[in-house]
C-alpha angles and dihedrals in degrees: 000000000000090000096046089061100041098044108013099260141329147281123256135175094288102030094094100146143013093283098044083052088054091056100053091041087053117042122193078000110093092141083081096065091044094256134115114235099264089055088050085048097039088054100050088043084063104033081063101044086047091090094043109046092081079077099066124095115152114077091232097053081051094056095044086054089057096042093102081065112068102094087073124089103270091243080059087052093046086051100059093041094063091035084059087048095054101050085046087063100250099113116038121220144076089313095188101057092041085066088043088058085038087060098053097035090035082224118106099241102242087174092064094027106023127140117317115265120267114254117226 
């Protein structure tokens, strides 16, 4: 409750940034948060398979796990799918706002989330 009041609600396992936030804040309601319904869906389709992707190993089981996605441009798609490789730990860097600058240059910024560093 406490949290609700101070911040406006809490997070839970798929609220992971401010939209996914929105969503859950506003059920049946995604026009608030400036999306249609499939990008509202498309997002928390992708905010709960974030935890489990690191589980999947064949190619076919990864491109089953995007197939709710194919209604969205394909620069959208490449976009979530780094974004997924990033929160799984294999890109390093601030993964959320690489999807946010994803999102406005439709290119997954390599520069800002790129391979993890060689150890040496």
């Amino acid at each position: 409750m406490l949290c609700s009041v101070l911040f406006g609600g809490c997070a839970t396992a798929t609220c992971i940034d401010s939209e996914t936030c929105c969503i859950e804040a506003h059920p049946g309601n995604p026009a608030a948060c400036g999306l249609t319904a499939g990008e509202a869906a498309a997002l928390m389709g992708a905010a709960a398979g974030a935890g489990t992707a690191a589980a999947v190993t064949s190619s076919q089981a990864k491109e089953d796990e995007f197939a709710h996605n194919a209604h969205l441009p394909e620069w959208k798609q490449r976009c979530i799918r780094a974004w997924n490789d990033c929160a799984d730990g294999r890109l390093d860097g601030p993964c959320t706002a690489c999807l946010r600058r994803c999102e406005g240059q439709h290119e997954w910024p390599a520069d800002m989330c790129g391979p993890k560093p060689r150890k040496r």
